[in-house]
MDAnalysis code that builds the backbone (N, CA, C; Angstrom):
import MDAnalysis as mda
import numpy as np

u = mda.Universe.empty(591, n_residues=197, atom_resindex=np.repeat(np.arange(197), 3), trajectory=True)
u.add_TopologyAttr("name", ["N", "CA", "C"] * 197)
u.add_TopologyAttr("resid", np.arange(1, 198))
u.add_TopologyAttr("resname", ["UNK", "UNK", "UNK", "UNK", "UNK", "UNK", "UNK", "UNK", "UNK", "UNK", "UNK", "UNK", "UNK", "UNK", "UNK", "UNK", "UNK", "UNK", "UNK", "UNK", "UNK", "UNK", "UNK", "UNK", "UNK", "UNK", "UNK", "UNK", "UNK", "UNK", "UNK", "UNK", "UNK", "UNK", "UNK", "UNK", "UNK", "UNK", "UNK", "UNK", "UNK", "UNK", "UNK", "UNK", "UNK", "UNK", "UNK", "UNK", "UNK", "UNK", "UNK", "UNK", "UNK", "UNK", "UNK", "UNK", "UNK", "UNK", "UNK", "UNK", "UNK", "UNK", "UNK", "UNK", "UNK", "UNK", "UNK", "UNK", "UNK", "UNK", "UNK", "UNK", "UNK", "UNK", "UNK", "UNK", "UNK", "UNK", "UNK", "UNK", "UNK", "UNK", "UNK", "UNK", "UNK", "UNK", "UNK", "UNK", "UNK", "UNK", "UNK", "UNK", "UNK", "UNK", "UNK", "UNK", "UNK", "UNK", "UNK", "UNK", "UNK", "UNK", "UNK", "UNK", "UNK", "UNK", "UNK", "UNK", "UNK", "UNK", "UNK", "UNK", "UNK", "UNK", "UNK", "UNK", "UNK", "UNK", "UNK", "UNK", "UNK", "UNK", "UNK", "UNK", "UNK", "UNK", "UNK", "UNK", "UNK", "UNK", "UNK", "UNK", "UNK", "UNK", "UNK", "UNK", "UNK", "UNK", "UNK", "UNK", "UNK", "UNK", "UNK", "UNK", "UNK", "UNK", "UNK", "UNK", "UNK", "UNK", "UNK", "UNK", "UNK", "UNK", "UNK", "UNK", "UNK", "UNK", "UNK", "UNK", "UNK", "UNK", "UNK", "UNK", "UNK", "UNK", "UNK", "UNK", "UNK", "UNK", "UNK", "UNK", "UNK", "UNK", "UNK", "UNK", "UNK", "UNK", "UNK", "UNK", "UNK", "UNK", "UNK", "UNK", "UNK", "UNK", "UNK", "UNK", "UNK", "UNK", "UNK", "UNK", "UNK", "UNK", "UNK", "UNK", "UNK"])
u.atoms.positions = np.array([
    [95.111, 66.271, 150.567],
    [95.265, 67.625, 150.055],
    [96.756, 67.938, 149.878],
    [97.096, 68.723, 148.505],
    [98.770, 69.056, 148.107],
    [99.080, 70.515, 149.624],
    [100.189, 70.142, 149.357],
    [100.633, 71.794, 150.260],
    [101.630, 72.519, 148.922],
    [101.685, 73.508, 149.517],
    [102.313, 74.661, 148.544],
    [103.604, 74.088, 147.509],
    [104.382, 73.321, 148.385],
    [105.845, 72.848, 147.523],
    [105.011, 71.750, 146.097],
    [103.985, 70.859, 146.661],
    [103.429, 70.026, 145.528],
    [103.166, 70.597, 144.690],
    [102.066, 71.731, 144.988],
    [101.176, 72.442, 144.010],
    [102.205, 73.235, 143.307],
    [103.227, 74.077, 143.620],
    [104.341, 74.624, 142.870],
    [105.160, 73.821, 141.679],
    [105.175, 72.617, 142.266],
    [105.880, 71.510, 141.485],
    [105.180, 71.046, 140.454],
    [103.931, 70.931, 140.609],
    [102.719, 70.519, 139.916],
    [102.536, 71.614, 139.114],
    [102.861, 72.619, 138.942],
    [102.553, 74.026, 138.736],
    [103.213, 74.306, 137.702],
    [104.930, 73.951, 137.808],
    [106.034, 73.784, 136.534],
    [105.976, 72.832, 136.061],
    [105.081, 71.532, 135.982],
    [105.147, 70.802, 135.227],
    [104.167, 70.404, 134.156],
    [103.589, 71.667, 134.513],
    [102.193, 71.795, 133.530],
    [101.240, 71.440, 134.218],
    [100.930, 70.988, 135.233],
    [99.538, 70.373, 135.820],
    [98.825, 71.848, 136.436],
    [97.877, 72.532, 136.085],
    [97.556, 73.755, 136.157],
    [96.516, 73.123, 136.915],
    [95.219, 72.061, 136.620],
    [94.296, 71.967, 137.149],
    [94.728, 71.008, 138.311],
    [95.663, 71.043, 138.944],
    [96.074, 70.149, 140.557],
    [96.252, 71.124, 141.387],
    [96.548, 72.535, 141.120],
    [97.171, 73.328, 142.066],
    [96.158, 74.613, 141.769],
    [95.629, 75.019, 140.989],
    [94.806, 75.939, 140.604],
    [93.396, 76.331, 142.083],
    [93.565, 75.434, 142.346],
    [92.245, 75.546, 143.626],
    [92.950, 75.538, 144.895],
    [94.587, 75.033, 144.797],
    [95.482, 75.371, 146.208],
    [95.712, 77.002, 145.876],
    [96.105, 77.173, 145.010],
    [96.453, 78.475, 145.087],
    [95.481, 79.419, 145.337],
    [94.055, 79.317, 145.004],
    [92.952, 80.448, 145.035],
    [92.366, 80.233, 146.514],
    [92.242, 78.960, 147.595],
    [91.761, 78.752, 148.306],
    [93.137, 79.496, 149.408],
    [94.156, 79.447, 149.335],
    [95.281, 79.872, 149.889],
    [95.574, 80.836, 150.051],
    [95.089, 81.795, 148.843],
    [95.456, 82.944, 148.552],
    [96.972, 83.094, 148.555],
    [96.956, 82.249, 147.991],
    [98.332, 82.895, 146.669],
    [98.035, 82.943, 145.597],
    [97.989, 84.757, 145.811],
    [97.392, 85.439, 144.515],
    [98.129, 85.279, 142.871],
    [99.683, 85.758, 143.505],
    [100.093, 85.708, 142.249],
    [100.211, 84.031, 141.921],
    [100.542, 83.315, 142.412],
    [100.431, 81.710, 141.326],
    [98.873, 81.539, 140.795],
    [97.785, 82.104, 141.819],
    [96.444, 81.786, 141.398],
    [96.100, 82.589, 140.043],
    [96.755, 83.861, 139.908],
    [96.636, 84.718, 138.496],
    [97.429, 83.834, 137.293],
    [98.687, 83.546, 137.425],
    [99.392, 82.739, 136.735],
    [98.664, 81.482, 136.040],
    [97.764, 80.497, 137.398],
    [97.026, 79.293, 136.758],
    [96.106, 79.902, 135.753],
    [95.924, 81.081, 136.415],
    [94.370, 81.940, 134.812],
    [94.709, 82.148, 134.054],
    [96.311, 82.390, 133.568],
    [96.988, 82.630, 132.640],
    [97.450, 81.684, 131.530],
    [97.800, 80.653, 132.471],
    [98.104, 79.813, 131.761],
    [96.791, 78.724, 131.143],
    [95.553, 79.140, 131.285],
    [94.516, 78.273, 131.302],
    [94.225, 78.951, 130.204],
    [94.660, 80.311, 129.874],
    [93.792, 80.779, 128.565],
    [92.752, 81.789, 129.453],
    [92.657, 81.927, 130.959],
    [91.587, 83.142, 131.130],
    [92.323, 84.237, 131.500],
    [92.251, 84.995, 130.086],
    [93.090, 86.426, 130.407],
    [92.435, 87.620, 131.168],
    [91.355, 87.443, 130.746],
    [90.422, 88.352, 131.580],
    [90.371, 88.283, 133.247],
    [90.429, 86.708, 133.868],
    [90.446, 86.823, 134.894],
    [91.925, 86.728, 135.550],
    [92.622, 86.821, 134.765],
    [94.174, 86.429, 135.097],
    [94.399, 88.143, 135.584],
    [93.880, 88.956, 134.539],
    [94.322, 90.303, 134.614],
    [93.803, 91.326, 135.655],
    [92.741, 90.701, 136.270],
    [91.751, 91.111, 137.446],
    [92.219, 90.831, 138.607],
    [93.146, 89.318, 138.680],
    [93.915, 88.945, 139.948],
    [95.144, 89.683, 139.586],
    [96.076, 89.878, 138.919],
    [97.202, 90.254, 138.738],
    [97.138, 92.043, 139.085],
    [96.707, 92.507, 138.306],
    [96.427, 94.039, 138.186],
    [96.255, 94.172, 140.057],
    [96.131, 93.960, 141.102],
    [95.760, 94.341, 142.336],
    [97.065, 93.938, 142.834],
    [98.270, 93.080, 142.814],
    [99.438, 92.594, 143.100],
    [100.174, 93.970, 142.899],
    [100.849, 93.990, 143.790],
    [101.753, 95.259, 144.211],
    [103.428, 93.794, 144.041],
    [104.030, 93.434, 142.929],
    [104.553, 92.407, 142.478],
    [105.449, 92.762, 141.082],
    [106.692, 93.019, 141.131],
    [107.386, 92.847, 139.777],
    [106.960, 91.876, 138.557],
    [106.475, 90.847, 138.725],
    [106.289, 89.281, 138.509],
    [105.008, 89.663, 137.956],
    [104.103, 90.217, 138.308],
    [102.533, 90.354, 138.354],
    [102.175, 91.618, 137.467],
    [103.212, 92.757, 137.746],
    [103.566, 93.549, 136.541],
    [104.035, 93.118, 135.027],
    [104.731, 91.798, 135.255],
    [105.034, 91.572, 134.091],
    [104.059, 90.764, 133.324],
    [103.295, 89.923, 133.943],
    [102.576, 89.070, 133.669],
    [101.011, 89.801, 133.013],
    [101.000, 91.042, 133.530],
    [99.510, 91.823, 133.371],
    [100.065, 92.354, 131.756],
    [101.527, 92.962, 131.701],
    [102.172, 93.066, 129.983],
    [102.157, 92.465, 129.217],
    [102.276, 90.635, 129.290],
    [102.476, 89.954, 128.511],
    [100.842, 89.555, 127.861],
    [100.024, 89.805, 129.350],
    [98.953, 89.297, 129.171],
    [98.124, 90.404, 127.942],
    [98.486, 91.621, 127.150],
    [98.430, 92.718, 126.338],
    [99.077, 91.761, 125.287],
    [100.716, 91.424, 125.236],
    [100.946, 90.551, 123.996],
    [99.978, 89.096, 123.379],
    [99.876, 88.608, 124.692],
    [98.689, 87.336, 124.550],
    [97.265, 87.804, 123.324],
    [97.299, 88.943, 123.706],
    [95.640, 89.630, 123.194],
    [96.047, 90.296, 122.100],
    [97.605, 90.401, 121.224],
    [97.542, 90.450, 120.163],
    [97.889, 92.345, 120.035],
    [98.194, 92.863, 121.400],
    [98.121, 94.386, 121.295],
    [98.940, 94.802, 122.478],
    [99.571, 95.942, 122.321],
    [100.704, 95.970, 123.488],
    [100.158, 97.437, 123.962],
    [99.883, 97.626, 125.338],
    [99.582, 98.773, 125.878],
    [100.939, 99.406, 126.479],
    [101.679, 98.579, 127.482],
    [102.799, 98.981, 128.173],
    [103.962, 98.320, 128.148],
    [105.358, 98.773, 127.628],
    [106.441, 98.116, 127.353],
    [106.760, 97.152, 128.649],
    [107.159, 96.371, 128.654],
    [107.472, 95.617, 129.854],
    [109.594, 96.039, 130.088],
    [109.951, 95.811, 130.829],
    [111.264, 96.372, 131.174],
    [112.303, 95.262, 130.466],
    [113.245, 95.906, 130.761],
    [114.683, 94.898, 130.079],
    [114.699, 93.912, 130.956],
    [114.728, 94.220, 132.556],
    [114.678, 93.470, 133.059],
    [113.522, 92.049, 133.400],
    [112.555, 92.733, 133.342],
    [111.287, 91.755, 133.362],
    [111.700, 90.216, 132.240],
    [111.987, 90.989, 130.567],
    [112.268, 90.484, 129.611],
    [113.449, 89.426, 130.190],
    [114.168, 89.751, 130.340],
    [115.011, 88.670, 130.645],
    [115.130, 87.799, 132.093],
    [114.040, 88.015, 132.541],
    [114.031, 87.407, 134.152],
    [112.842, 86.348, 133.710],
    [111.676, 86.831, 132.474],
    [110.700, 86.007, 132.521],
    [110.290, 85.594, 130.943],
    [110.741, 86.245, 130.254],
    [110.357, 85.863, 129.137],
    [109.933, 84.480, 128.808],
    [111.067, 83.870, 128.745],
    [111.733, 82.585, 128.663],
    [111.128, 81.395, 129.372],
    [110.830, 82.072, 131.087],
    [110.306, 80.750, 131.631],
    [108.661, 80.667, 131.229],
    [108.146, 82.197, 130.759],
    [106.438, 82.222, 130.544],
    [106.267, 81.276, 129.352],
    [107.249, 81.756, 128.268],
    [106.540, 81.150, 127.169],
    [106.787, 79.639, 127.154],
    [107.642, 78.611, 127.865],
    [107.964, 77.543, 128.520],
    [106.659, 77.231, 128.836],
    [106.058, 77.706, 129.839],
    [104.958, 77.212, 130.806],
    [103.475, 77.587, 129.726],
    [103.487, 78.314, 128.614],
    [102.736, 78.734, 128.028],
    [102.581, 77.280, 127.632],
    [103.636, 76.810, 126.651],
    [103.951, 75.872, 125.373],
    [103.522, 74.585, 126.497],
    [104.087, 74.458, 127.591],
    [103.497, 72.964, 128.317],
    [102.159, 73.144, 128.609],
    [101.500, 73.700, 128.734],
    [100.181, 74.279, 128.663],
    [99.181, 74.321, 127.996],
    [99.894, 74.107, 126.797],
    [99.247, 73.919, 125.438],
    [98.520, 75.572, 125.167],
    [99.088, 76.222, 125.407],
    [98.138, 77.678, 124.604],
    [99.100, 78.346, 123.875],
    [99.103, 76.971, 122.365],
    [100.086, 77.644, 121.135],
    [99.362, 79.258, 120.827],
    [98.104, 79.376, 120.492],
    [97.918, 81.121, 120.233],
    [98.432, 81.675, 121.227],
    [98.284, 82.006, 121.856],
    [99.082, 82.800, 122.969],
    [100.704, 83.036, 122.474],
    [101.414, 81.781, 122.567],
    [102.874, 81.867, 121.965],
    [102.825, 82.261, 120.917],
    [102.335, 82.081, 119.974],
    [102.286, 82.896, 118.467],
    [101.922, 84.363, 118.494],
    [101.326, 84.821, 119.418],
    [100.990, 86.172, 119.596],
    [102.222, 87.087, 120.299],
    [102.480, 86.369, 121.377],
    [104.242, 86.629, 121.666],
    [104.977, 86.492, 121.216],
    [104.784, 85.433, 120.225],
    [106.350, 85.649, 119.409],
    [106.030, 86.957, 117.562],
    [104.147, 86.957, 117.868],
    [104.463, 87.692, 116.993],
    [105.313, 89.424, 117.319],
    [104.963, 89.743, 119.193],
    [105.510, 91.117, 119.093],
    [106.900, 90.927, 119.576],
    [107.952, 89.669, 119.498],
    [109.351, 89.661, 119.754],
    [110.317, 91.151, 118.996],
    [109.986, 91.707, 118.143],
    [110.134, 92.827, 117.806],
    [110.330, 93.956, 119.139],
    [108.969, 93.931, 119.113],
    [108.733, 94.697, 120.234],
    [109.994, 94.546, 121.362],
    [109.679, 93.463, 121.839],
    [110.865, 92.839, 123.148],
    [112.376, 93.384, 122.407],
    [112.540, 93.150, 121.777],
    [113.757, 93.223, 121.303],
    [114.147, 94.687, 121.217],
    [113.196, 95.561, 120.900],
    [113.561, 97.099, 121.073],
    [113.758, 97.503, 122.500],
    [113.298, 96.585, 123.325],
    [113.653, 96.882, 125.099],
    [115.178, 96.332, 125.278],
    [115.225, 95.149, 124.800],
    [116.209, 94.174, 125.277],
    [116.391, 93.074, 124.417],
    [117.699, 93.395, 123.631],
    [118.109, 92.933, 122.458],
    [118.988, 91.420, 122.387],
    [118.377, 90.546, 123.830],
    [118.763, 89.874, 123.962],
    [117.422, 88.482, 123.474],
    [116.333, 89.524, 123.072],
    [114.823, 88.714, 123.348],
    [115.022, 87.714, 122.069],
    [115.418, 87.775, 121.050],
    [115.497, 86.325, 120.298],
    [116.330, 85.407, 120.543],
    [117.673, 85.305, 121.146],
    [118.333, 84.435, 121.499],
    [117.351, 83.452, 122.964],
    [116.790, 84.860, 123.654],
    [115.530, 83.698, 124.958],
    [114.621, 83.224, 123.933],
    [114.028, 83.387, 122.835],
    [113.005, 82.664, 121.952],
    [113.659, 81.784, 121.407],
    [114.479, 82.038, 120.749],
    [115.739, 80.650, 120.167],
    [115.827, 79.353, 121.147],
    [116.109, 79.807, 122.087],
    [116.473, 78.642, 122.971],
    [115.220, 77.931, 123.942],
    [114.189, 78.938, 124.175],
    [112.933, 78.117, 124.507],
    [112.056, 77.272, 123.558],
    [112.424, 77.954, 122.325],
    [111.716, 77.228, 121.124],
    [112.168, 75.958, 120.845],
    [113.615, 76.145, 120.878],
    [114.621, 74.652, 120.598],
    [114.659, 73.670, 121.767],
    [114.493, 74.056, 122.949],
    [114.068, 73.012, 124.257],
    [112.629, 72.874, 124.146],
    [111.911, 73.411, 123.559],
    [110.467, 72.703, 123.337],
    [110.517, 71.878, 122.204],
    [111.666, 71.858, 121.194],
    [111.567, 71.037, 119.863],
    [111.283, 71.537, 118.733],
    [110.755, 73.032, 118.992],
    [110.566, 73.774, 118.138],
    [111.579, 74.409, 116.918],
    [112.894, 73.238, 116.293],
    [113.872, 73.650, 116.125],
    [113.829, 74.901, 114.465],
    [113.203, 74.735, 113.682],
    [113.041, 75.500, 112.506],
    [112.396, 76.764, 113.161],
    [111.670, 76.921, 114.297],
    [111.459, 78.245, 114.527],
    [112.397, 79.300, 115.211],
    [113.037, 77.989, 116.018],
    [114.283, 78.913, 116.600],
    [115.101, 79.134, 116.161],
    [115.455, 78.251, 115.016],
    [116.737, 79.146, 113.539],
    [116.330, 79.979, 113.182],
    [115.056, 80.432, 113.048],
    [114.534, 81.815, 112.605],
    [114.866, 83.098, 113.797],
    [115.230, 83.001, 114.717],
    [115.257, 83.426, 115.814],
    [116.689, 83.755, 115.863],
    [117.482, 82.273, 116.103],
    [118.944, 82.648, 115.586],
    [119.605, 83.516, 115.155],
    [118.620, 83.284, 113.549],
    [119.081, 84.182, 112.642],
    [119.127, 85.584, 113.007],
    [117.819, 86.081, 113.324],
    [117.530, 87.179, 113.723],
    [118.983, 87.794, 114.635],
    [118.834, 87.197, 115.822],
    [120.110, 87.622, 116.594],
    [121.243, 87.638, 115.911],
    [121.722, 86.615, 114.896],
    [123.132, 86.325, 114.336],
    [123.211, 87.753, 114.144],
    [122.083, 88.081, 113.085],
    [122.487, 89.704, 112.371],
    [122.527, 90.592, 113.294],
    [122.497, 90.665, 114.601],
    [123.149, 92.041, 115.888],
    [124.065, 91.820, 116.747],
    [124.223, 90.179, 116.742],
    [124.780, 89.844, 117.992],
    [126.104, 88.432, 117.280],
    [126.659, 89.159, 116.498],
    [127.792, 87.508, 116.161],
    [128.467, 87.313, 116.953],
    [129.223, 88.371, 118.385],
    [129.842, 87.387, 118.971],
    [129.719, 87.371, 120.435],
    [128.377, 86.678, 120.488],
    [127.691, 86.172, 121.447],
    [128.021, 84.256, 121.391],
    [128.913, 83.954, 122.528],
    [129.225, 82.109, 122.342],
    [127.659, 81.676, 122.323],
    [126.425, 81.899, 123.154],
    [125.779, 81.141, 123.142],
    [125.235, 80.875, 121.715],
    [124.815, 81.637, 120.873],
    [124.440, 81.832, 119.761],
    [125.082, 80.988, 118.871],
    [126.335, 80.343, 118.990],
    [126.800, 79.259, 118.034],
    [126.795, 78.142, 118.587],
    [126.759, 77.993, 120.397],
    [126.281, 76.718, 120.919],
    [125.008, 76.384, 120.390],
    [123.866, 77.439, 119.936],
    [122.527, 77.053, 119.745],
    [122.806, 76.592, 118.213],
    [123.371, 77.472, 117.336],
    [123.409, 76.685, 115.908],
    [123.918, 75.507, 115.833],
    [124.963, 75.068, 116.817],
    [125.179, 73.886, 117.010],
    [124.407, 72.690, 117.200],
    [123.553, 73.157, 118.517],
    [122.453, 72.087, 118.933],
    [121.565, 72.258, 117.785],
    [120.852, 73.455, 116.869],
    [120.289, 72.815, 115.808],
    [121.164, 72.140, 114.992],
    [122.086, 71.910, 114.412],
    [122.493, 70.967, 113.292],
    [122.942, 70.011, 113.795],
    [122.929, 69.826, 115.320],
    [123.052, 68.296, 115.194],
    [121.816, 67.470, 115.566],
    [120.912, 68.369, 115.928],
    [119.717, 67.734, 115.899],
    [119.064, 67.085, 114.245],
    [119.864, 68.159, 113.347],
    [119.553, 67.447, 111.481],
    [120.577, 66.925, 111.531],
    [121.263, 66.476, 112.399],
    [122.285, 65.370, 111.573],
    [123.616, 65.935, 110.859],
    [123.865, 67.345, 110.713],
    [124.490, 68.255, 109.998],
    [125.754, 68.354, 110.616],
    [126.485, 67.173, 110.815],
    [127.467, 67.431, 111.881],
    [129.017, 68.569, 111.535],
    [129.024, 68.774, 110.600],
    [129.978, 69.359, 110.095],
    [129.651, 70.678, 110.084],
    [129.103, 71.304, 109.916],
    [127.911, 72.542, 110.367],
    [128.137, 72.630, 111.767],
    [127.620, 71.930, 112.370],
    [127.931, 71.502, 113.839],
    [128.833, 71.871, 114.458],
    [130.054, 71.405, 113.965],
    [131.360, 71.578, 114.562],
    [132.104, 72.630, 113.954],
    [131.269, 73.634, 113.352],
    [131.905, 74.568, 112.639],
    [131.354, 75.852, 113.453],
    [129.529, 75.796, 113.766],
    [129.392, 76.156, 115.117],
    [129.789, 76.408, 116.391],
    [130.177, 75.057, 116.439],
    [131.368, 75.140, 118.110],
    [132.608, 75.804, 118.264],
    [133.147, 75.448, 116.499],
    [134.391, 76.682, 116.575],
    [134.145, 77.830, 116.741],
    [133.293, 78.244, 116.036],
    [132.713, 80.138, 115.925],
    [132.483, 80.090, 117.560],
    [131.557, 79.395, 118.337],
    [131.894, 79.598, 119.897],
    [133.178, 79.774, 120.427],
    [134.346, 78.890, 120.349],
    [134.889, 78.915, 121.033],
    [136.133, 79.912, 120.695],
    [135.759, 80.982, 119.162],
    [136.648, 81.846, 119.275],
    [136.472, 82.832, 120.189],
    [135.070, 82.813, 120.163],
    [134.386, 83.648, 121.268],
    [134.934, 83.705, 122.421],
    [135.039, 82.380, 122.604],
    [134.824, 82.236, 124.283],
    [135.666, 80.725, 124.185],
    [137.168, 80.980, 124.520],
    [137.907, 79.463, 124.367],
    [137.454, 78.943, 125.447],
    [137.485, 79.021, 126.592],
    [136.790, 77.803, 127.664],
    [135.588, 77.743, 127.812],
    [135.019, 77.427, 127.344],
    [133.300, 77.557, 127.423],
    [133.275, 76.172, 126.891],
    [132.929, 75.768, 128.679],
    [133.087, 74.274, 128.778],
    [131.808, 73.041, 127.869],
    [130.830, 73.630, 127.971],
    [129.909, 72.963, 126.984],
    [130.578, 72.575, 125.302],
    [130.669, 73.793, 124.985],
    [131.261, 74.123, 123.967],
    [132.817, 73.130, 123.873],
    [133.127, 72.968, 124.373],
    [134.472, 71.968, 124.478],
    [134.397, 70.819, 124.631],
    [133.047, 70.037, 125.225],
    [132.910, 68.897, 125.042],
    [131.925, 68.494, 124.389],
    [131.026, 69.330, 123.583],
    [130.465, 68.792, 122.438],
    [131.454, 68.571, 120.997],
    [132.645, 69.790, 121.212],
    [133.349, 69.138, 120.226],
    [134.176, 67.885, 120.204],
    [134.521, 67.554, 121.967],
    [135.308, 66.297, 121.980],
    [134.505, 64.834, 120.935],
    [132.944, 65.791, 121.490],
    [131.896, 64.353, 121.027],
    [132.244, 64.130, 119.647],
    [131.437, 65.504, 119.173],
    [131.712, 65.901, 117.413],
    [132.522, 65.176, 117.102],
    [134.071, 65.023, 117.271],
    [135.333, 65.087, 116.734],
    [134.983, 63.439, 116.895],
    [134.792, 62.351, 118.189],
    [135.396, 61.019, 118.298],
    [134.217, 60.519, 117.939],
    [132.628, 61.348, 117.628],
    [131.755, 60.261, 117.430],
    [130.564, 60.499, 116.932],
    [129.739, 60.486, 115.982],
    [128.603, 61.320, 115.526],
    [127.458, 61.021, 116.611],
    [126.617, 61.950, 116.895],
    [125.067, 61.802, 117.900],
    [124.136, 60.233, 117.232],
])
């Protein structure tokens, strides 16, 4: 039998059905609402969650309204940027693309709370591989937010993922007017400059 650290571990790595019966037999409520969540049972996700006296469980009962395509209660700035990012992560390893498409259809929404919510879609989209959706995302932010460094580290990592290296390193500059030591940003251009990906 797993103990709590396995099943947690097992838990972020997508294995929902290894830990799903530690958590409900344990009563740990909120990871046991989370495995319902991430399984696609919103109904019962929202039955365990909704009784959690839980920041985490509050947010999760909101998103679980975006999941279903309809938003009852704004979720906070803070929620947004504490969880956005890691849900729709654990969504996408999970495999419940509708779900993410339903969240990313009300990113709008998020973004009228906390105008930071497409740059967290940008960059979860582009660490899932999702790179043409998160230029759409980009974009979005470019037009409120130009001088934000991360935002040209990310146009960066998309064009050199196409090969676009000159693009690339034109990216890293727009970062680093931003932000001259922004150490990432300084040694992707060392790369850029002595050697293509």
């Amino acid at each position: 039998m797993i103990n709590y650290e396995e099943a947690k571990k097992n838990f972020v790595l997508g294995d929902i059905g290894s830990c799903e019966k530690y958590f409900k037999s344990n009563n740990c409520s909120l990871e046991y609402g989370y495995c319902l969540l991430l399984s696609g049972k919103l109904s019962e996700a929202e039955v365990v969650l909704k009784n959690l006296d839980s920041l985490r469980a509050d947010w999760a009962v909101k998103l679980i309204s975006f999941m279903r395509g309809y938003v009852e209660i704004l979720p906070t700035y803070f929620q947004i940027r504490n969880f956005l990012e890691i849900d729709i992560n654990l969504l996408i390893l999970n495999k419940q693309i509708d779900s993410v498409q339903y969240i990313l259809g009300g990113a709008d929404i998020f973004y009228s709370v906390n105008r930071e919510t497409y740059k967290f879609i940008a960059r979860v989209m582009m660490n899932s591989g999702y790179y043409d959706v998160a230029k759409k995302y980009l974009d979005k932010y470019k037009d409120d937010t130009y001088n934000d460094p991360e935002l040209h580290f990310m146009y960066s990592q998309y064009y050199i993922h196409y090969k676009d290296y000159d693009k690339a390193l034109e990216s890293i500059d727009n970062c680093l007017m931003v932000l001259p030591d922004y150490f990432p940003a300084k040694e992707i251009k060392e790369h850029l400059k002595t050697q293509k990906f």
